[in-house]
N, C-alpha and C positions, 0 to 999 in steps of 0.2 A: 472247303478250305484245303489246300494244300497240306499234304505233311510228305516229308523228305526223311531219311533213315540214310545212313553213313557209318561206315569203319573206324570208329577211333577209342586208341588203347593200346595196352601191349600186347594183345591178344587177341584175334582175327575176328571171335564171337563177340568180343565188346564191341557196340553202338552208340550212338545217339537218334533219338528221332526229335525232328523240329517241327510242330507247329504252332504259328502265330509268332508270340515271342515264346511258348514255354520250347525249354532244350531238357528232353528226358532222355536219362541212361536208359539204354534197352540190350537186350541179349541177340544174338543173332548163331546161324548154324556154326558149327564147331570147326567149319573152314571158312567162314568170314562171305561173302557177297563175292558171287560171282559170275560170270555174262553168260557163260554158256554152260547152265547147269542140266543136270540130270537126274530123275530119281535115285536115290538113294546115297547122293554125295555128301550129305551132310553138309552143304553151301546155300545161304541166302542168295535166292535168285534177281540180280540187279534187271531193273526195269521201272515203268509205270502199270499200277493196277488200281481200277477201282475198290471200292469198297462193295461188296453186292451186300452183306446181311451181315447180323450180329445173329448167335448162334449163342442161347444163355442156357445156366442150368437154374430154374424159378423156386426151387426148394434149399437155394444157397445165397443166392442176391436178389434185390428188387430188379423189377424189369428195370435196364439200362435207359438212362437218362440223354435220348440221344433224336436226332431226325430220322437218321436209318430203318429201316425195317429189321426186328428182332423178331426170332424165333423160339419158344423154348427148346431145350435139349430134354429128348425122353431115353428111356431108359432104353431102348431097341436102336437109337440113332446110333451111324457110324460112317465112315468115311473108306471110299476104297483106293488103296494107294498099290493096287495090282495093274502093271500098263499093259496087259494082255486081256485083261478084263470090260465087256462091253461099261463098262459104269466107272471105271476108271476116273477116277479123280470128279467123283461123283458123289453125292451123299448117298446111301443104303440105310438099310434095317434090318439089323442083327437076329439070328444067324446071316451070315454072308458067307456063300461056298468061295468067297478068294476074297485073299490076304485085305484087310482093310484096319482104320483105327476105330476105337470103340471113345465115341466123344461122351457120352458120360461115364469119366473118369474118378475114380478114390479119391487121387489128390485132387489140386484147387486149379489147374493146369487150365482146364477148359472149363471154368468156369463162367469163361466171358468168351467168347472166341468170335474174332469180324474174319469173315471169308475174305479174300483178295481175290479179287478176277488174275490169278495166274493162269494161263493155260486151258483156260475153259471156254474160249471161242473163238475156234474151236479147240479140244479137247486134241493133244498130240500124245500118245502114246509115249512115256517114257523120260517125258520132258521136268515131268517133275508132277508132284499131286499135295492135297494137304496143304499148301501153303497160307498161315494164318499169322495173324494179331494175335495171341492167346497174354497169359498172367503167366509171368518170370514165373521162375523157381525165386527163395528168397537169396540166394547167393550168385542169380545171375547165372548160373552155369549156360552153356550152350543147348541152341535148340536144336534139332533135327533139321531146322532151313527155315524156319519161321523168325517171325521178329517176335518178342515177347519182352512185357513191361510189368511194372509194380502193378498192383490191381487198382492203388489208387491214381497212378498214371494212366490208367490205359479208361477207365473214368472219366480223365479230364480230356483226355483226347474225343472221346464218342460224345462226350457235353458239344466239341468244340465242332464236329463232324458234322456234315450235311450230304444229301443224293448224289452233289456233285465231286466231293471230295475225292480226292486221290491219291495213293502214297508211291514217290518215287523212289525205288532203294536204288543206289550211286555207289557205281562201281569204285574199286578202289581208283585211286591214283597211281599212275606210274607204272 
């Protein structure tokens, strides 16, 4: 199924994501969807990406109710968002000698996390890493470049998801 992600509000990081008929508000990075992004601009990067996996934490939610392929999140997973680094935007296990994120998190954040095929075939150096589906904060605030939804949004989206699915984030207008 298709789902499409879009700029709309008064505020760069406010979204919506559509699929099917539902229209869910979503969060997006702190400078709003943009075409040629880079690590560490704090911008959703506009394009089409597959969905590869759901990435869960199983001692917080049932496995996700979805077609996808889930993974649990253990306590050594982490993500490297070093572009110098041979694994770069690559999953790791914690310790990690260069800079990466540590996906089992305190908060509820990555709780659910669907990977986006951004940038990972091939892997470019710099282009951007990390880029995920994850569970809003509860005020929405902006993500780091990610899209991120209610936890019961992002639920009905992976109910509605299949192998073939794919999400387009759409540059702004104008």
């Amino acid at each position: 199924m298709r789902i499409d992600v879009r700029q709309r509000g008064p505020k760069p990081h406010h979204g919506v994501l559509t699929i099917g008929q539902l229209v869910l508000p979503c969060a997006l990075g702190r400078n709003g969807i943009v075409v040629n992004g880079v690590e560490g601009d704090g911008a959703t990067p506009a394009g089409s990406y597959p969905l590869r996996r759901i990435l869960y934490r199983p001692d917080r939610r049932d496995h996700p109710d979805t077609e996808l392929s889930c993974v649990p999140i253990g306590p050594r997973d982490g993500w490297c968002d070093a572009p110098g680094d041979p694994a770069y935007n690559r999953p790791v296990r914690l310790p990690y000698p260069a800079s990466c994120e540590k996906l089992r998190r305190k908060d509820r954040l990555y709780d659910t996390i669907v990977v986006l095929g951004h940038n990972d075939d091939p892997v470019t150096p710099g282009l951007g890493s990390a880029i995920f589906m994850h569970v809003a904060r509860e005020d929405f605030r902006p993500t780091l470049g990610c899209v991120a939804l209610s936890p019961d949004d992002l639920n009905r989206v992976l109910a509605l998801a299949d192998r073939r699915s794919t999400i387009t984030i759409h540059p702004p207008k104008g």
